[in-house]
C-alpha positions as YAML, in Angstrom:
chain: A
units: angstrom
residues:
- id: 1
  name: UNK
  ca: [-2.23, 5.98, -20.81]
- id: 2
  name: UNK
  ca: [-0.12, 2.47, -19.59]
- id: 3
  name: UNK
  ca: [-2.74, 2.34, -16.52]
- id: 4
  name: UNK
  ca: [-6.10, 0.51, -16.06]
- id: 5
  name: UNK
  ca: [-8.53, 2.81, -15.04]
- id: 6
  name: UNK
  ca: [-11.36, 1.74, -12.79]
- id: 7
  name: UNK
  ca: [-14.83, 2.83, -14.70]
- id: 8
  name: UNK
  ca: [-16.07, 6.38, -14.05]
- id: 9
  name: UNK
  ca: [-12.60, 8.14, -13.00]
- id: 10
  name: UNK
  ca: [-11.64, 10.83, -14.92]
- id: 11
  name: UNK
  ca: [-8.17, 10.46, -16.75]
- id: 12
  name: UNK
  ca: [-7.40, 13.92, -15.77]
- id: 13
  name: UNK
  ca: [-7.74, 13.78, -12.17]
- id: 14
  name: UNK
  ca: [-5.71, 10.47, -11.98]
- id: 15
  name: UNK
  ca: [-3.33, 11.84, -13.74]
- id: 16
  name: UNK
  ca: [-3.08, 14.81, -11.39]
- id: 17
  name: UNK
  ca: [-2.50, 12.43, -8.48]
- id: 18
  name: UNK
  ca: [0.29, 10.64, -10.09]
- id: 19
  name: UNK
  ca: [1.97, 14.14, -10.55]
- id: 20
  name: UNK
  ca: [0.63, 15.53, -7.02]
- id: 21
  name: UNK
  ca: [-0.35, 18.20, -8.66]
- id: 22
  name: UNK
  ca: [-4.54, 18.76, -10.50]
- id: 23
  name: UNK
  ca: [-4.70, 18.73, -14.27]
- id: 24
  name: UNK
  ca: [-5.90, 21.96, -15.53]
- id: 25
  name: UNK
  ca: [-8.58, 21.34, -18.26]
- id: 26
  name: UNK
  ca: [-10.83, 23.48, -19.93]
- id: 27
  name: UNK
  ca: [-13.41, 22.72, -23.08]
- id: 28
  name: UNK
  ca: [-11.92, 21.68, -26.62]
- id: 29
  name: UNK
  ca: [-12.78, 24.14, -29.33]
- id: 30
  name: UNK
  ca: [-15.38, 21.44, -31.70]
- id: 31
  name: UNK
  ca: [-16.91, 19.37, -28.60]
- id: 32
  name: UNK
  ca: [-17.96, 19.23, -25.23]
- id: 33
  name: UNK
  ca: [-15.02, 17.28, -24.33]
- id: 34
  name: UNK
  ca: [-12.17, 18.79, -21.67]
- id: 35
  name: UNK
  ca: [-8.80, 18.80, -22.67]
- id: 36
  name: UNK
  ca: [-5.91, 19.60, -20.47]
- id: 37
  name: UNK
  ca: [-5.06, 23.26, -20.76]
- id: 38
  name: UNK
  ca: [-1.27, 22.85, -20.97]
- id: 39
  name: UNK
  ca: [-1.19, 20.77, -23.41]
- id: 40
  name: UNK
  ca: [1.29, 21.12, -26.23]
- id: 41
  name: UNK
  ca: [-0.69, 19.89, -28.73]
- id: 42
  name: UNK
  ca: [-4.36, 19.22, -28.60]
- id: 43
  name: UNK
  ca: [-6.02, 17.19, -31.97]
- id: 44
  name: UNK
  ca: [-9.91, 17.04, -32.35]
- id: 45
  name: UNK
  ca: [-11.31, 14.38, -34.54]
- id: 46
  name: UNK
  ca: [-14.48, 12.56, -35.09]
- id: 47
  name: UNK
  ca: [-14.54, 8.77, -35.45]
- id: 48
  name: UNK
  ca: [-17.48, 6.88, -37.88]
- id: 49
  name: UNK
  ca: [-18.20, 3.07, -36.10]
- id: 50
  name: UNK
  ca: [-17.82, 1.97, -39.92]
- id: 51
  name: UNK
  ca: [-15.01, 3.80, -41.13]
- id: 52
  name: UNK
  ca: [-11.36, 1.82, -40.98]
- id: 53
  name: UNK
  ca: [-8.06, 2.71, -42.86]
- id: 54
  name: UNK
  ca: [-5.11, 0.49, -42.58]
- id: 55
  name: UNK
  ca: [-2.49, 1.37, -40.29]
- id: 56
  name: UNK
  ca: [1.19, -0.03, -39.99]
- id: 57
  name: UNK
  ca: [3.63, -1.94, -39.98]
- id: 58
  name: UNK
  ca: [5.30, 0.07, -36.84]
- id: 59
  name: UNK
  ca: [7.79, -0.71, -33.95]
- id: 60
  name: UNK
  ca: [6.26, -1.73, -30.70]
- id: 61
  name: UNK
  ca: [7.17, -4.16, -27.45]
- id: 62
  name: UNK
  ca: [6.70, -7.05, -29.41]
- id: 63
  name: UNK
  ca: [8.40, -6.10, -32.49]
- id: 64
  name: UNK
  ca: [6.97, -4.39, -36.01]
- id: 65
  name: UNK
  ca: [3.40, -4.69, -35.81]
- id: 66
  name: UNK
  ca: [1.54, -6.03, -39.23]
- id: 67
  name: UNK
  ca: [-1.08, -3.84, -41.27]
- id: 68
  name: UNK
  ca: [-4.05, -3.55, -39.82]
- id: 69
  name: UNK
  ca: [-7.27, -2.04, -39.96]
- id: 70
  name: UNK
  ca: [-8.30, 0.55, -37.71]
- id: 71
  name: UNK
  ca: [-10.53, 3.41, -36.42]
- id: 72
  name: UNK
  ca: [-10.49, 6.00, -39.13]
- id: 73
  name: UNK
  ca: [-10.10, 9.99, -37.49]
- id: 74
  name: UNK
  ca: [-11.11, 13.23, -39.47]
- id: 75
  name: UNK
  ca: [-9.32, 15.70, -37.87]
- id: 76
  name: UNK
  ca: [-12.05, 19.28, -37.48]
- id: 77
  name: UNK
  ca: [-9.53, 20.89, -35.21]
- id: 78
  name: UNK
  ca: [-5.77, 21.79, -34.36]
- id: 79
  name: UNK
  ca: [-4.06, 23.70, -31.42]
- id: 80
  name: UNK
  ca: [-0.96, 24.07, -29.85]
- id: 81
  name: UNK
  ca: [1.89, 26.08, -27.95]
- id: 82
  name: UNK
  ca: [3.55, 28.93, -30.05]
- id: 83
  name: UNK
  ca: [6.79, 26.43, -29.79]
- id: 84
  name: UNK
  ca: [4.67, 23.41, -28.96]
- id: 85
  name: UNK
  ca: [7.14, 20.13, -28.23]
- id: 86
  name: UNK
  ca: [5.95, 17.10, -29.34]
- id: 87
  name: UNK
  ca: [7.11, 14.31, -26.78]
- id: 88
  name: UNK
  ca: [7.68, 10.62, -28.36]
- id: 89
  name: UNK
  ca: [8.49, 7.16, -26.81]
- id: 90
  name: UNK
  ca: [10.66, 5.22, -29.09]
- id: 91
  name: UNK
  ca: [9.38, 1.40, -28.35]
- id: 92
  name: UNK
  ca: [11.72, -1.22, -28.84]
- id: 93
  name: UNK
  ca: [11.79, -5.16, -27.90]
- id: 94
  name: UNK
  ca: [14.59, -3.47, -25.69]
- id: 95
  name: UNK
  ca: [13.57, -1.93, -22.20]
- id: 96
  name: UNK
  ca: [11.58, 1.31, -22.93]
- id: 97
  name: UNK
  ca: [9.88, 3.81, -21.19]
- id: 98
  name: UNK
  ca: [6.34, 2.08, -21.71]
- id: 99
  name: UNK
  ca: [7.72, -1.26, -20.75]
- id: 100
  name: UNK
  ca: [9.05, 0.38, -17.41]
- id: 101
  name: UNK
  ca: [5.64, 2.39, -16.55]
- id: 102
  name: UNK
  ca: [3.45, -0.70, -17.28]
- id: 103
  name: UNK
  ca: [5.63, -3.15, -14.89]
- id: 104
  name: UNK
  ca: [5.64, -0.80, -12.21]
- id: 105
  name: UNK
  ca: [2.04, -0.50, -12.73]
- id: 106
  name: UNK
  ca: [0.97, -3.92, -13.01]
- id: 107
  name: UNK
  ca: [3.31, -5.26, -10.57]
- id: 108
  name: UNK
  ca: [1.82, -2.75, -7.83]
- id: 109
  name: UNK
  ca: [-2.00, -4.14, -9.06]
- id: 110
  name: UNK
  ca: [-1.31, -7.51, -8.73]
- id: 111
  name: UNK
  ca: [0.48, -6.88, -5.45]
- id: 112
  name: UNK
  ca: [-2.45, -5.49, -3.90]
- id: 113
  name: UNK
  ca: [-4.66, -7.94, -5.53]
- id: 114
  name: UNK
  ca: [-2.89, -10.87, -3.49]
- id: 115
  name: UNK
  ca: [-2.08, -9.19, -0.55]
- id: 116
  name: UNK
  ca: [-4.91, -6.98, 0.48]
- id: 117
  name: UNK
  ca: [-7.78, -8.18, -1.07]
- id: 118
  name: UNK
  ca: [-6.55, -12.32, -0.98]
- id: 119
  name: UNK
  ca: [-4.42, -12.05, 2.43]
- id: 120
  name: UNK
  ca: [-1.26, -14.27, 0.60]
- id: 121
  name: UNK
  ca: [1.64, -14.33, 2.31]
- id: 122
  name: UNK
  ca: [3.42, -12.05, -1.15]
- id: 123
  name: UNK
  ca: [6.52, -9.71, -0.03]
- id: 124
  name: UNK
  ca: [6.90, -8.50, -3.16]
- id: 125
  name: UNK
  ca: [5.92, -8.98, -6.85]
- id: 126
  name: UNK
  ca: [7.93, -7.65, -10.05]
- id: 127
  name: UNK
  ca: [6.47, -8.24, -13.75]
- id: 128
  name: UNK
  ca: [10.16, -8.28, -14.90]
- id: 129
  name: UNK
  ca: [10.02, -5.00, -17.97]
- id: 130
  name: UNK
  ca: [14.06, -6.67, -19.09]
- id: 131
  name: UNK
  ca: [12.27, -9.97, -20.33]
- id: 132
  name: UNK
  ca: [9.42, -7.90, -22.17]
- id: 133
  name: UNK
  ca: [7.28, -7.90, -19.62]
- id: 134
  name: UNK
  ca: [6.64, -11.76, -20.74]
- id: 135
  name: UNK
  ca: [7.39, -12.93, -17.20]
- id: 136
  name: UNK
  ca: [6.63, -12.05, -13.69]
- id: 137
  name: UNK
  ca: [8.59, -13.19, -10.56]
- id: 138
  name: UNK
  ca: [6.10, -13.68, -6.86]
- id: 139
  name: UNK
  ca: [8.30, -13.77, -3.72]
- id: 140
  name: UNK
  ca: [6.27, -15.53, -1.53]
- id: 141
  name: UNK
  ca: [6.61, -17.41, 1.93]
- id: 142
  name: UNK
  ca: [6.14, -21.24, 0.78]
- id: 143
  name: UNK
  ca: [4.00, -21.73, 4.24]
- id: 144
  name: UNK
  ca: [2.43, -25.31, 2.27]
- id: 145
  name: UNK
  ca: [2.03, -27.51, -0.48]
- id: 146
  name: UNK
  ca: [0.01, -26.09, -3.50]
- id: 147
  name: UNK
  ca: [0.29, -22.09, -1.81]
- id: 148
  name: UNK
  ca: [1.91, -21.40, -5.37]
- id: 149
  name: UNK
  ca: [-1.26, -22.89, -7.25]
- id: 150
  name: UNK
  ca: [-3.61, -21.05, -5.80]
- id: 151
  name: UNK
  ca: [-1.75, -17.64, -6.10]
- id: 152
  name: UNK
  ca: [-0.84, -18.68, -10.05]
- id: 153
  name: UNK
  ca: [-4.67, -19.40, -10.69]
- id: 154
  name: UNK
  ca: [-5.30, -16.01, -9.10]
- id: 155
  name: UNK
  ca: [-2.73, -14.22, -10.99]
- id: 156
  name: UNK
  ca: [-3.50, -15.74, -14.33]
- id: 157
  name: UNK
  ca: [-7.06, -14.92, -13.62]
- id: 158
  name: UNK
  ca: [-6.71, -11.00, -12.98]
- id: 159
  name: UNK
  ca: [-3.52, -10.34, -15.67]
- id: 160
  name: UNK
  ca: [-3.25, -11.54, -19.10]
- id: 161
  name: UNK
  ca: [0.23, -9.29, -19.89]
- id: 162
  name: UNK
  ca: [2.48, -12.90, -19.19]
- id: 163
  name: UNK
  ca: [2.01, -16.42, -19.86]
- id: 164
  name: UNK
  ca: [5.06, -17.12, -17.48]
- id: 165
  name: UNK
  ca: [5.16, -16.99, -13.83]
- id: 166
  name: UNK
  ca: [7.74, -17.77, -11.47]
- id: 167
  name: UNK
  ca: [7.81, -18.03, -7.57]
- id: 168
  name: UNK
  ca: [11.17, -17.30, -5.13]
- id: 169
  name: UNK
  ca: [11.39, -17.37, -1.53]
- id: 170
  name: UNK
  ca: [10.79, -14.63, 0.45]
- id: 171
  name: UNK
  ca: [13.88, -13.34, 1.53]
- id: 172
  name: UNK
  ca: [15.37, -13.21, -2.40]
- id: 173
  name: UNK
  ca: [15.74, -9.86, -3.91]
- id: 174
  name: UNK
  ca: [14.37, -8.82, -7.01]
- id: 175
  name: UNK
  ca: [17.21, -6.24, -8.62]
- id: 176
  name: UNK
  ca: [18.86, -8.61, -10.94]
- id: 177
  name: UNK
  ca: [18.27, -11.54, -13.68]
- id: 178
  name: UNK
  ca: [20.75, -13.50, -12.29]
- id: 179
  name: UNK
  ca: [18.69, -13.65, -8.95]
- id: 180
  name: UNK
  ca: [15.92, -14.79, -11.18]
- id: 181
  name: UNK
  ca: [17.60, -17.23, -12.93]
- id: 182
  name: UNK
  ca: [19.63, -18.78, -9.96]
- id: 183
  name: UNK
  ca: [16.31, -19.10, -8.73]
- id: 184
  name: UNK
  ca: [15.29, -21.69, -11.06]
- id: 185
  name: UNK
  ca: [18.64, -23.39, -11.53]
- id: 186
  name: UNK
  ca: [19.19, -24.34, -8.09]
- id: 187
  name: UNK
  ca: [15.68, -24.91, -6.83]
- id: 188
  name: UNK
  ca: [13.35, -25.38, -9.68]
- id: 189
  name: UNK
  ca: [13.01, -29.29, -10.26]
- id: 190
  name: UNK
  ca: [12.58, -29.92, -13.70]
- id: 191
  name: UNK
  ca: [9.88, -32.74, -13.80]
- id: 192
  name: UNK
  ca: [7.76, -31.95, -10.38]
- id: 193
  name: UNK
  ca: [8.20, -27.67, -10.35]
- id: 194
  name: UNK
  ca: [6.83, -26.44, -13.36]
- id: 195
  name: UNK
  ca: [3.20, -26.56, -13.93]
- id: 196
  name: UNK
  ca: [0.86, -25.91, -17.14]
- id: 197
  name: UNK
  ca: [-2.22, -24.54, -17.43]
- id: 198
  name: UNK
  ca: [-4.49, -25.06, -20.33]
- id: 199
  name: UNK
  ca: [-7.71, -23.47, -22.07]
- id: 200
  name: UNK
  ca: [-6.87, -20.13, -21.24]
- id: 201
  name: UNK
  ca: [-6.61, -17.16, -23.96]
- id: 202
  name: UNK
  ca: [-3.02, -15.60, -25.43]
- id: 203
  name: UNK
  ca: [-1.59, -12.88, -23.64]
- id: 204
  name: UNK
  ca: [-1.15, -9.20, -25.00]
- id: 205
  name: UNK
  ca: [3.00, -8.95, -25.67]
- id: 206
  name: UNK
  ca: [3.45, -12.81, -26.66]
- id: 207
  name: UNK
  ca: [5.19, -12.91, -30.05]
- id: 208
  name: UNK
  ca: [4.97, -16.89, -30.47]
- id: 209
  name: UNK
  ca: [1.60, -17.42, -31.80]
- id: 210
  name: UNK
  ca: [1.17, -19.32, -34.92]
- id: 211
  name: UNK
  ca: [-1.37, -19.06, -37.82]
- id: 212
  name: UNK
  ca: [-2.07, -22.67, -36.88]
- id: 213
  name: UNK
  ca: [-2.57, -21.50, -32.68]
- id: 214
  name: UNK
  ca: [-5.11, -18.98, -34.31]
- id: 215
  name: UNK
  ca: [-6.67, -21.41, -35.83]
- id: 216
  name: UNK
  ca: [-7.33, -23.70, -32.87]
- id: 217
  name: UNK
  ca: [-8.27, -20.28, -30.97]
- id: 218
  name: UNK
  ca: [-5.18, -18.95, -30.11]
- id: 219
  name: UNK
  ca: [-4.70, -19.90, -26.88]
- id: 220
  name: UNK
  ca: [-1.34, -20.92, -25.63]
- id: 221
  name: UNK
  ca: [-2.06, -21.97, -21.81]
- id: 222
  name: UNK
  ca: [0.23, -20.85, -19.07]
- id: 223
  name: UNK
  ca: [3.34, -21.97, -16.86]
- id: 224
  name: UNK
  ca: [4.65, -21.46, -13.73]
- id: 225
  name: UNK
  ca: [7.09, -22.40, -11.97]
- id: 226
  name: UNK
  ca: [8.37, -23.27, -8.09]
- id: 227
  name: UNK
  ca: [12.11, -21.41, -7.32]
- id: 228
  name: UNK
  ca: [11.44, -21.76, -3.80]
- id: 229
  name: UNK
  ca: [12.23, -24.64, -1.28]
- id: 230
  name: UNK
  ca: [10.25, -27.15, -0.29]
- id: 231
  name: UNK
  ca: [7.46, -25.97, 2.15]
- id: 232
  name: UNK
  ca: [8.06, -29.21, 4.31]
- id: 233
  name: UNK
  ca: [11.40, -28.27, 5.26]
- id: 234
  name: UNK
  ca: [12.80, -27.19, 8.55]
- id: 235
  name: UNK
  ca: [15.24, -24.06, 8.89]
- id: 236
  name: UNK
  ca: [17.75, -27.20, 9.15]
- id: 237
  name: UNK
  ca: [17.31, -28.61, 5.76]
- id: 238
  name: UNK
  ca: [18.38, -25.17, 4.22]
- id: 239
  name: UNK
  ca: [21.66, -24.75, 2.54]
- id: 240
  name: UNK
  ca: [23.88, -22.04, 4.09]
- id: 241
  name: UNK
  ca: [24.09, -19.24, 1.14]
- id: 242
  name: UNK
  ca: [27.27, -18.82, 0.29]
- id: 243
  name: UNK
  ca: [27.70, -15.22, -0.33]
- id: 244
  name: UNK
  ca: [28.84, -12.36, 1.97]
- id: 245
  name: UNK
  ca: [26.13, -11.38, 4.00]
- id: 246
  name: UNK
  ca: [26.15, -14.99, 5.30]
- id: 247
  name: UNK
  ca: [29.87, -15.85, 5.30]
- id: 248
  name: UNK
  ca: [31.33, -13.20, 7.15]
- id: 249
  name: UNK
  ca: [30.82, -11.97, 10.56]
- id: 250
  name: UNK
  ca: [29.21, -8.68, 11.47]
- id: 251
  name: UNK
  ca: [32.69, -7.82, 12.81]
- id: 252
  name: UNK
  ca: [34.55, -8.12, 9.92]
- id: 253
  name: UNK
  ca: [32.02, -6.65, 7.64]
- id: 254
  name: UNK
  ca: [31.78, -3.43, 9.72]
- id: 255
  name: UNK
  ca: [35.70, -3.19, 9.17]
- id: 256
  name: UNK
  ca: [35.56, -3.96, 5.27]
- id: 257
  name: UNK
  ca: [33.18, -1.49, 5.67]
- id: 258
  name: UNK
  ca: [34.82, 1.03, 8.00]
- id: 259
  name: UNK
  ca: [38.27, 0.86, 5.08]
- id: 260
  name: UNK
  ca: [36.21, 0.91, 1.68]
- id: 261
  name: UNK
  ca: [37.04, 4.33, 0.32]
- id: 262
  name: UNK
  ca: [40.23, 5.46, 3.05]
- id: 263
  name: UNK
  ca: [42.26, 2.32, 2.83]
- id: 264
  name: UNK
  ca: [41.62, 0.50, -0.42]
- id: 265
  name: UNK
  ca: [40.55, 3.56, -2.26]
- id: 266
  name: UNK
  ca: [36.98, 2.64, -3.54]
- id: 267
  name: UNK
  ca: [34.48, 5.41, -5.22]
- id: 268
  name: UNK
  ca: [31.79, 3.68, -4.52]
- id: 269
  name: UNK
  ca: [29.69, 2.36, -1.78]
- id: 270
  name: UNK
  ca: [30.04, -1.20, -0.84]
- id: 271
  name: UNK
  ca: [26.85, -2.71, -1.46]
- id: 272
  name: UNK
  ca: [25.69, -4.51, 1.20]
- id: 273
  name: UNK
  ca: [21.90, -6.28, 2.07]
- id: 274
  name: UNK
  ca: [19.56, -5.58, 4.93]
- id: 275
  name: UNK
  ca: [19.30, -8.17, 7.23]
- id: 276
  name: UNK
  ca: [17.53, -11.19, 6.26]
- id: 277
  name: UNK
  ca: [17.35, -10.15, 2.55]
- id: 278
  name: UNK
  ca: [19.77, -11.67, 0.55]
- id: 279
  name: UNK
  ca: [20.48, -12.03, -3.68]
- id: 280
  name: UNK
  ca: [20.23, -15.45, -5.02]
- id: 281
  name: UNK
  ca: [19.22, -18.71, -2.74]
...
């Protein structure tokens, strides 16, 4: 239910690949319509094009929702599971469930959208679920001047979950906020690396939007943002990271390594990055 599916394919057979293993369906008990057959619970309803009742207020991503009308169901049928389960997600502003599905999701869409079908040099892309799915982070190779543009106009374009977009280097790792934020502390210049783009429509999850932006149309443009250095610069002008993987020889990290758990007594593993990657700038 958190995916986009492309028109004609069947719910139940995408849903089969995700869990490498085929639906079982078979025909609901008031309709032609195929349910799955191990469902716990299966509701059958008929919906009027005219007929609204007010639902809400309720908890969701972007907080308690407001009343609003919507599509009214009369229920003709009920079945279940002699001890049918009823599974819930409790949504929260806090990382959920459906926050985690729909990043991994999108990020994998828009991944493929740049890489395969654009050919942009994108090593990775991560709509970030911990900021409420508000922002997404692009590692990218900064090959030349106004690369970032043209991937944020295609981004913006085919997603319209974030208003916020931010671009690393290549090499950075995604697994932490501070990465993310270093990011823009130590490379983002404040008056020439962040960019706005206006006339374009509100997002889905933003939680900003004023009666007076609805009144003008709603729309609250976009931003992004450069974290990366400066495409014009040689492997020269780079500041040496200061951080382990860089600091210490090979030598000495394969004896830190070699005396983690026997001689200073440490459970777990030392956490060390594959070559070339590395955490913040």
């Amino acid at each position: 239910s958190a995916t986009s599916l492309p028109p004609m394919i069947s719910a139940a057979a995408y849903a089969g690949g995700l869990n490498l293993d085929p639906i079982n369906i078979i025909k609901a008990e008031t309709s032609g319509i195929f349910v799955p057959a191990d469902a716990e619970i299966v509701i059958e309803g008929e919906t009027a094009p005219n007929e609204f009742i007010e639902e809400g207020p309720f908890g969701s991503i972007v907080g308690y929702t407001k009343p609003s009308l919507q599509p009214l169901m009369k229920v003709t049928a009920i079945t279940h599971k002699e001890k049918c389960i009823l599974p819930v997600i409790v949504d929260g502003t806090k990382v959920s469930d459906t926050q985690i599905i729909l990043s991994m999701f999108e990020s994998v869409r828009i991944f493929r959208d740049l890489v395969e079908s654009n050919q942009y040099p994108v090593s990775w892309v991560n709509v970030v679920p911990d900021f409420g799915l508000g922002l997404c982070v692009i590692a990218v190779k900064n090959m030349y001047p106004g690369l970032t543009f043209r991937i944020a106009r295609s981004v913006f374009t085919c997603s319209n979950f974030f208003d916020k977009l931010l671009f690393v280097d290549a090499e950075v790792v995604p697994i932490a906020g501070p990465s993310i934020l270093a990011a823009i502390s130590a490379k983002t210049h404040a008056s020439r690396d962040i960019h706005f783009l206006h006339g374009l429509p509100p997002t889905l999850l933003n939680r900003y939007v004023t009666e007076e932006d609805k009144e003008k149309g709603g729309g609250a443009g976009r931003v992004y943002m450069e974290g990366c250095w400066p495409a014009h610069w040689s492997k020269s002008d780079l500041p040496m990271p200061n951080v382990y993987e860089t600091v210490f020889s090979k030598e000495i990290r394969e004896e830190v390594r070699g005396k983690w758990k026997g001689v200073y007594g440490f459970k777990e593993e030392i956490m060390e990055l594959p070559e070339g990657k590395r955490f913040e700038f």
